[in-house]
C-alpha positions in Angstrom: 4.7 -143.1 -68.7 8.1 -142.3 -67.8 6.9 -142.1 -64.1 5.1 -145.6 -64.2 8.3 -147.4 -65.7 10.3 -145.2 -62.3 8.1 -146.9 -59.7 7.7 -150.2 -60.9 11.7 -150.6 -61.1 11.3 -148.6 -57.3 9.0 -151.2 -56.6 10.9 -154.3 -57.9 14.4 -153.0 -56.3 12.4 -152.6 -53.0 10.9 -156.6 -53.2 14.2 -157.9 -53.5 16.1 -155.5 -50.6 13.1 -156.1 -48.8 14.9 -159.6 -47.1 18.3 -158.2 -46.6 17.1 -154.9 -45.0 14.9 -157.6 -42.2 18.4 -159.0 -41.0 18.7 -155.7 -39.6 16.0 -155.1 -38.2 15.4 -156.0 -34.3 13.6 -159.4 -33.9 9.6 -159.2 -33.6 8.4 -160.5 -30.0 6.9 -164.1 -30.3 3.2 -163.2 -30.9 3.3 -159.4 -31.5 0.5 -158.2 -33.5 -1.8 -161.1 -32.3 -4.5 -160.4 -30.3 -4.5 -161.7 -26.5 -6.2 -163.8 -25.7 -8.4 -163.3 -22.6 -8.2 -165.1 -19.6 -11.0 -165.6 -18.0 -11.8 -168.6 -16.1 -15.9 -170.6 -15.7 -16.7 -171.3 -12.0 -19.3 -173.3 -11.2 -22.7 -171.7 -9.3 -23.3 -174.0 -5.7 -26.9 -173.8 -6.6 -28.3 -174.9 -10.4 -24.3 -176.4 -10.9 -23.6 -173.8 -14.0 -20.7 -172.6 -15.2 -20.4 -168.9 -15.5 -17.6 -166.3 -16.5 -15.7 -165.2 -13.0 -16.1 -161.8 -14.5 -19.7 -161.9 -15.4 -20.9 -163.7 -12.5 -22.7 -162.6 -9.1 -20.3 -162.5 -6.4 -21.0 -163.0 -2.3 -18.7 -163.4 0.5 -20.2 -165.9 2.8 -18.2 -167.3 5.9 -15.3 -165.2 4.4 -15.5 -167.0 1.1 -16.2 -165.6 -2.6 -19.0 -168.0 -3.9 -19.7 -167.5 -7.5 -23.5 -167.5 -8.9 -24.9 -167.2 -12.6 -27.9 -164.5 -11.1 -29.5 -162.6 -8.4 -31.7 -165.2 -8.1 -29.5 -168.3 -7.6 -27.5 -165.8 -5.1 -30.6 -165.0 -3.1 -31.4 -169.1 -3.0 -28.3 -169.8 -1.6 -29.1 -167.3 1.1 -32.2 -168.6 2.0 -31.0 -172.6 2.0 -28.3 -171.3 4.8 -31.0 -169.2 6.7 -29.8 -165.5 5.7 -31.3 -162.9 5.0 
């Protein structure tokens, strides 16, 4: 009993230090402990006009440009609509 009645007065004395001992503490970074958030940015595929995730899509280079597609398939379209292979 004696030992319940010790830490619930610990407790209550460490409630209200709690606010005084926080003034010395260094100040928390705006938006520590938050997750981040994740930047990824939609581009749009030339052939069926969706949007896709940059870093899910199908990438080419063609004519030294990186074009964007949602699948193999639209990539392979594009190909043959500009007479690759």
């Amino acid at each position: 009993m004696r030992g319940l009645l010790l830490l619930g007065w610990l407790l209550l004395l460490a409630v209200l230090l709690w606010p005084i001992v926080r003034r010395f503490l260094p100040p928390r970074r705006a938006g520590a402990g938050r997750p981040r958030a994740i930047q990824d940015e939609l581009v749009k595929d030339p052939v069926c006009q969706t949007y896709v995730l940059r870093s899910r899509a199908v990438t080419r280079a063609v004519g030294g440009v990186t074009r964007y597609f949602c699948s193999r398939e639209c990539a392979a379209r594009f190909a043959a609509i500009r007479g690759e292979r």
